[in-house]
DRENMI-469529 format. One record per residue (C-alpha): residue in one letter; x, y, z. Coordinates in pm, whole numbers, plus 50000, padded with zeros to 5 digits. Example, Ala and Ser with C-alpha at 12.3 -4.5 7.8 and 13.67 -1.06 7.14 Angstrom:
# DRENMI-469529
a512304955050780/s513674989450714/
# end
This chain:
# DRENMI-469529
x598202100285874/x596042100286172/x592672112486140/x594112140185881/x591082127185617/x588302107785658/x588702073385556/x586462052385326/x584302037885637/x584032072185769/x582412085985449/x580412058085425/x579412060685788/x578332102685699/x576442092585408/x573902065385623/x573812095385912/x572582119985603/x570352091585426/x568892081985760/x568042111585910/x566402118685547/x564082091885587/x563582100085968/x562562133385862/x559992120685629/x557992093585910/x559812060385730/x559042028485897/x560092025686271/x562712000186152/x564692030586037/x564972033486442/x567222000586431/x569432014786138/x570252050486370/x571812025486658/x573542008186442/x574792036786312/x575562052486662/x577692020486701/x579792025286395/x580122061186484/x581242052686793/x583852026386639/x585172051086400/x585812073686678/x587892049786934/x589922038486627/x591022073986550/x591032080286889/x594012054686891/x595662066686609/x596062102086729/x597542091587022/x599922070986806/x600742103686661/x601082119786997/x603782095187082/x605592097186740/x605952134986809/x607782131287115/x609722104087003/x611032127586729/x611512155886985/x613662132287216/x615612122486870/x616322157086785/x618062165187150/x614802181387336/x615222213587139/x613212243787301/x611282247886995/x610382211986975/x609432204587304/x606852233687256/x605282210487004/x604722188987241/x602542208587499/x600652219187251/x599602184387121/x598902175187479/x596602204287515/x594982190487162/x594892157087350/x593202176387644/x590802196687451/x589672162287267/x589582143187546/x587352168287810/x584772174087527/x584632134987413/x583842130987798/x581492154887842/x579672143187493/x579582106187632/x578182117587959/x575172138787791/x574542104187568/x573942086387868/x571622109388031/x569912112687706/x569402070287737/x568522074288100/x566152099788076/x564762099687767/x565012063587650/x564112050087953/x567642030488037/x568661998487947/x566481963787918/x568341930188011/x569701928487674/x571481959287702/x569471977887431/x567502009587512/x564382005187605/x562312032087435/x564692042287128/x561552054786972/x560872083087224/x561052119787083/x559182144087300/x561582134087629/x564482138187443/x563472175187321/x562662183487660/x565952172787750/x567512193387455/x565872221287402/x563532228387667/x561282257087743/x562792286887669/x565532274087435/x566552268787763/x567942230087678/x571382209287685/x571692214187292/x572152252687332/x575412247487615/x576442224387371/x576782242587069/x579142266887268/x581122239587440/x581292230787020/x582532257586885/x584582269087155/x586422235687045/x586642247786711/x588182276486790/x590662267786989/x591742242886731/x591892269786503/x594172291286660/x596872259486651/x595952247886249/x596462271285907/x593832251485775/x590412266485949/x588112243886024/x584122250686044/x581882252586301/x580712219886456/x577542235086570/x576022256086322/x572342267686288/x569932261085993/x571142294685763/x574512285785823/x574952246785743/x575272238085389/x573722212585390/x570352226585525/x570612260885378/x568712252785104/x565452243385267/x563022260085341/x561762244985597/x565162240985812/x566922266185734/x565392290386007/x566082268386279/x568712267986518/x571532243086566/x569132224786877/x565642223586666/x567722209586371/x569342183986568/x566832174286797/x563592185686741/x560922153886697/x564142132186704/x563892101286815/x566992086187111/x568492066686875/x568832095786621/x569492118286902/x572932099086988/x573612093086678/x573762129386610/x576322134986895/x578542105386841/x578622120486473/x580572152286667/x582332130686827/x583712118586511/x584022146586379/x586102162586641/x588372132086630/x589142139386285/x589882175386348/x592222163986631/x594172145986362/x594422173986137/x595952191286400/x598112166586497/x599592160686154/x600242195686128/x602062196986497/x604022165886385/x604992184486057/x606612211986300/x608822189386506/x612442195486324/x611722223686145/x614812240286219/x616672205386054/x618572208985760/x618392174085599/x618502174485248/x616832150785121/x615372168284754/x617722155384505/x618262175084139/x620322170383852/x621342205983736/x623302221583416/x624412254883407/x625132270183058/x627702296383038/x624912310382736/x621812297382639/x622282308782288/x625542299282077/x626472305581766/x627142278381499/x630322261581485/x631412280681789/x631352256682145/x628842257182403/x630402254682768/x628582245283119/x628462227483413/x626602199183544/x626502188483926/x623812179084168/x622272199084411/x620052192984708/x617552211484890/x615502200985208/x611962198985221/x611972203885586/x612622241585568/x611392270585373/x614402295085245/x614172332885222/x615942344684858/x616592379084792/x618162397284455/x619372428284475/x617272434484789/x614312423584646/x612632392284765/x612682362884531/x609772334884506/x610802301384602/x609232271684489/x610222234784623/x613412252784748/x614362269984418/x614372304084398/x612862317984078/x614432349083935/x612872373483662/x613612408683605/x613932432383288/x617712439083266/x618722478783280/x620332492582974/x622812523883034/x626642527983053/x627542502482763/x630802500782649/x632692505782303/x631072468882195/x627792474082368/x628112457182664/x626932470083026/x628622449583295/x626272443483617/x625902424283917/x623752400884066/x623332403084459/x622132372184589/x621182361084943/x619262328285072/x618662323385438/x617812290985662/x617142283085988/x619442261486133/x619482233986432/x621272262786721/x617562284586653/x619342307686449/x618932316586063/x622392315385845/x622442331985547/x624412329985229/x625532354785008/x626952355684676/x628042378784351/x627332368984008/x628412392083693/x626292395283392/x626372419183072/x623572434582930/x623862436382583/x622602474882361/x620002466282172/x620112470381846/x617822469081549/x618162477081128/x615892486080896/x615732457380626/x616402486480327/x619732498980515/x618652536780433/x615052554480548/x612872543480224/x610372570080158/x606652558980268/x603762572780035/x600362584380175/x597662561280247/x599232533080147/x600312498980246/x604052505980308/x605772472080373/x608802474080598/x610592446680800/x613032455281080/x615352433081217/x617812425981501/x620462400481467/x622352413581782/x618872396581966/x618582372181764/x615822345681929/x615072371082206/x613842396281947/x609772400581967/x608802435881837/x606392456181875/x605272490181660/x603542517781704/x603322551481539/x602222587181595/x600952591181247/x598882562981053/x597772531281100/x600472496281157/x599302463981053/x600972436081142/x602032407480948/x602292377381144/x606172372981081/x608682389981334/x609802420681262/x607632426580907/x604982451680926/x602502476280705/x602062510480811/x599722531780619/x600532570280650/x598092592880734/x600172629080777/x603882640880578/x605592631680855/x605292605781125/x607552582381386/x607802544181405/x608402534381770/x610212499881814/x610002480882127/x610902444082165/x609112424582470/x607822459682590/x611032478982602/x611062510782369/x614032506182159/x614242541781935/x612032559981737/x612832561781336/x611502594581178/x610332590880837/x609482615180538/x605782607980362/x605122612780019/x602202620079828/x601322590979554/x602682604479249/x600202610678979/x600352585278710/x601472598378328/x598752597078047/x598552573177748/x596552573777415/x595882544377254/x594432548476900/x593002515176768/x594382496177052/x598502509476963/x599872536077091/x599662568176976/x602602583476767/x602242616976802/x604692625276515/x602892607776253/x599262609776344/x596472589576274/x594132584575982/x590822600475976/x588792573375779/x590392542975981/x590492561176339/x587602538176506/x588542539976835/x590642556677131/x591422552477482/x593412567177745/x595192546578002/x596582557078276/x599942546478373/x601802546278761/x604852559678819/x607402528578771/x609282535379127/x605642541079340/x604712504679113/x607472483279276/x607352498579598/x603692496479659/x602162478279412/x599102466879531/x598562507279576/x599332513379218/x596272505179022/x594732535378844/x592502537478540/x590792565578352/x587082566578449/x585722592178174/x586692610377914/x585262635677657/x586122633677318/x585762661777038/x586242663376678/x587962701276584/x588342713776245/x590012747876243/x588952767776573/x585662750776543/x584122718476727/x581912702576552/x580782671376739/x581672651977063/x581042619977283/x581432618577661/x582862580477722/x583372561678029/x586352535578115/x588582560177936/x587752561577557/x586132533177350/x584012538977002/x584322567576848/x582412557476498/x579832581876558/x582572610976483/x584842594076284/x581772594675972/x582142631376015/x586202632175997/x588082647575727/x592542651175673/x593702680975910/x591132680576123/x591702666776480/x590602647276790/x590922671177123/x590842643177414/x589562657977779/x590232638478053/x587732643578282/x587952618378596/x590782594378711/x590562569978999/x592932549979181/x592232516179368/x594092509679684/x595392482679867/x592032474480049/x589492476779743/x588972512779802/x588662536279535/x589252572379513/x589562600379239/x593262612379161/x593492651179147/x594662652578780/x594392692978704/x592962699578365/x594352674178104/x594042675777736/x595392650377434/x595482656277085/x595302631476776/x595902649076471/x594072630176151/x595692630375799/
# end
C-alpha cells in the first residue's frame, strides 16, 4: 500500500541519515560532506516515488466511490483525501522553497556543474536557522511541522509523532547528554554543514510522505464501508449436544456461513453486548438455576440481536430466539449415607456428579477443619477440627449445597497383655518361674482402622510393672515401649502372687507423622502367677 510502511530503501536511506550525521557530529573527514548530498538525493527520490504512489491511491479512492454510486458517505472520503493531498502538498512546497534559500544563501548557489558551491558552510546556514534570538527559520518550521501532524491526526486512529521534536523529547537523542537540552533548531542545525542541513529537511519531507500514505490507506479502507459483501467463508457444525451418551446418536447440522470483512456487527444477548471477533460473536455466561421442573430441567431463552450497516446509510438488525434448558445440579456422596468423620484426622471422601458428568470441576470448602485436596475430581481429605462442621460444594465457582456432618472423637483403642510374646489368658494365668516377660499393646478400634487407617496407629509408651503378694508390693520396674523384661522380678516370684500392670502413657501417631498422647483414664492389668 502506498507509503503505509517504509520500504527497504527507505530504512536503508534513515539508517545513512543517522550514521552520517553520527560521524558529522564527531568532525569525520570532509568527504562525509559528499555522502550528506548524496543522501539528500536519495531522500529526495524516495519522496517523489511515494509522492506518486499516494496519488495512485488518491485516484483508486475515487474510482471506488464512482463504483459504489457516489454515496454521500463515500464522496466525503474523498474531500478529505484531497485535503491530505493539500496539506502534503503546501508543506512539501514550502520545505523545497526553504532548501533553496538555504543553497542560495548559505551555500553560496550553484557552480556550472550544478553542485553547491560551498556545501561545507555551517555558520551561514545557522544564521539562517536559528538566528539571534532563536529568532531563525527552524523555529516557524517546527510549528508549520507539527501543525501537519496534527491535522493528520485528527483524520488517522493510528497517532503519529511529532515531526519536530526538541532534544528531551526525541528518542533518539534523549539519552545524551549533551543533546538532549537542545531544541528542535540547535539539534538540527546547529554547526551543520548545507549539505546536512538539506538533508535534514528532505528527511521530513520523507517522512511526511509516508504519513500521507498512512492516511491514505486508512481513507481508502473507509470507501464502502456501508457494503455488505461477504467475502469470509466458514465451514460450521452445529451439535444439537456436545455431550452424548454411549450408544445413543449424536445429531447436528453442518452448512456454511459467511461474514464480510468490510463491516463491523453489533451482537447483543439478552441486552447485553456480545464481543465480536472476525464477525463472530462470542457468547459466555453462567446459566441461572431456579424454576426446574419435575426432571430438573429449567427452560430459558436466548435473545439474540446482530446489527449492520447497510448500502441505503441505515443499520438493519436481526433478531432471533433460541431455547435452552438448564439442567439442577446435582451431586452424591460416594458412601450414599453421611459417614461419620473423626477428629483430627484425614477423612477421605469423594463426591461425585454424574448428572455433570465432563462439566463437573469441584471445589470444597468448610467452616470447620482443614480440606486437602487430592488431585482427582471430586476426592478430597478434610481433617476436622470442631464436633460439627459443613462441607460447601461448588463446581466451576457455583455453590452447589452445603452437607452437614457429625464429628467424632477417635475412639480409644482396647488394651492387650502379652505374656511371653502370647496373649494373655486371663482364666488360666501364667507361671511364676517361666513369666520372663510382658507387654501391653494397644489395639484401634476395628471400624476407626478401616476408615482412617493411616490415623490408627497407637502404641503403649510406658508402663509400670509391680509384683503383689497379698496386699503387699514388693518390687517394681517402670518400662518404656509398653512392657519388655521383667527378670529382675520374676527371681523374686512365688505361686499366688501376682503382676499388677499400670499403664501409664499411650500415644497415637497420625496421618502426618505427628504424635500425641491418648487420654486413657487410669488403667490397670493383672497377671495372676501359679
Amino acid at each position: 500500500m502506498a507509503g503505509g510502511k517504509e520500504t527497504p530503501r527507505q530504512k536503508m536511506i534513515g539508517m545513512m541519515y543517522l550514521v552520517l550525521t553520527a560521524m558529522l557530529a564527531l568532525q569525520v573527514s570532509s568527504a562525509i560532506i559528499e555522502k550528506f548530498i548524496l543522501l539528500n538525493n536519495s531522500l529526495e527520490l524516495s519522496s517523489g516515488a511515494a509522492n506518486k504512489l499516494n496519488q495512485e491511491t488518491v485516484l483508486k479512492i475515487k474510482a471506488a466511490v464512482e463504483k459504489s454510486g457516489n454515496r454521500a458517505a463515500d464522496v466525503a472520503v474523498i474531500k478529505q483525501a484531497d485535503e491530505v493531498r493539500k496539506f502534503s502538498a503546501d508543506i512539501t512546497n514550502e520545505l523545497n522553497a526553504l532548501k533553496q534559500e538555504i543553497i542560495n544563501k548559505a551555500g553560496g548557489g550553484l557552480n556550472e556543474e550544478g553542485g553547491i558551491k560551498n556545501p561545507q558552510e555551517e555558520a551561514k546556514v545557522a544564521e539562517l536557522m536559528i538566528a539571534t534570538g532563536k529568532k531563525g527559520k527552524a523555529y516557524e518550521l517546527k510549528e508549520t511541522l507539527n501543525a501537519y501532524t496534527a491535522k493528520l491526526n485528527e483524520l488517522s486512529p493510528n497517532k503519529f509523532q511529532m515531526l519536530a521534536m526538541d532534544g528531551r523529547e526525541d528518542p533518539v537523542v534523549k539519552g545524551n547528554k549533551e543533546q538532549r537540552n537542545k531544541d528542535f533548531a540547535e539539534l538540527n542545525f546547529e554547526s551543520t554543514p548545507v549539505a546536512a542541513a538539506l538533508a535534514v529537511l528532505s528527511q521530513k519531507q520523507t517522512d511526511i510522505r509516508r504519513m500521507e500514505g498512512e492516511v491514505l490507506n486508512y481513507l481508502a479502507s473507509k470507501v464502502g464501508a456501508a457494503d455488505v459483501k461477504f467475502d469470509r467463508i466458514l465451514a460450521m457444525v452445529s451439535a444439537d449436544a456436545k455431550t452424548v451418551v454411549a450408544g445413543t446418536k449424536f445429531k447436528g447440522q453442518m452448512f456454511i456461513a459467511a461474514s464480510a470483512t468490510g463491516i463491523t456487527p453489533r451482537m447483543s444477548l439478552n441486552g447485553s453486548p456480545v464481543k465480536v471477533e472476525n464477525g463472530v460473536g462470542l457468547i459466555e455466561f453462567t446459566a441461572q438455576g431456579g424454576g426446574y421442573d419435575k426432571e430438573g430441567l429449567a427452560k430459558r431463552q436466548l435473545q439474540a440481536r446482530i446489527t449492520i450497516p447497510t448500502p441505503s446509510g441505515r443499520d438493519t438488525t436481526y433478531t432471533m430466539n433460541q431455547d435452552y434448558f438448564v439442567v439442577k445440579p446435582s451431586y452424591q456422596i460416594e458412601t450414599g449415607t453421611l459417614p461419620p468423620l473423626y477428629l483430627g484426622c484425614a477423612n477421605k471422601l469423594s463426591i461425585q456428579s454424574p448428572a455433570l458428568g465432563p462439566l463437573w470441576a469441584p471445589s470444597f470448602s468448610t467452616d470447620g477443619g482443614e480440606i486437602i485436596n487430592s488431585g482427582q475430581k471430586g476426592k478430597f481429605t478434610i481433617v476436622p477440627s470442631k464436633a460439627q462442621l459443613n462441607i460447601t460444594v461448588s463446581n466451576a465457582g457455583s455453590v452447589l449445597g452445603s452437607e452437614p456432618f457429625r464429628v467424632n472423637k477417635v475412639p480409644k483403642p482396647s488394651l492387650e497383655v502379652r505374656v511371653n510374646g502370647a496373649v494373655f489368658d486371663e482364666r488360666r494365668g501364667a507361671p511364676a518361674s517361666g513369666t520372663r516377660s510382658i507387654q501391653v499393646i494397644a489395639v484401634p478400634d476395628e471400624s476407626f482402622k478401616n476408615f482412617s487407617p493411616e490415623d490408627a496407629k497407637f502404641r503403649v509408651a510406658q508402663v509400670e510393672i509391680s509384683l503383689a503378694r497379698g496386699t503387699r508390693r514388693i518390687t517394681g520396674v517402670t518400662l518404656n515401649g509398653g512392657g519388655g523384661s521383667i527378670s529382675s522380678l520374676a527371681q523374686q516370684a512365688q505361686p499366688g502372687d501376682r503382676y499388677v500392670i499400670t499403664i501409664l502413657k499411650v500415644e497415637r501417631q497420625n496421618f502426618k507423622g505427628a504424635v500425641n498422647e491418648v487420654e486413657m483414664g487410669n488403667q490397670f492389668r493383672q497377671v495372676t502367677l501359679y
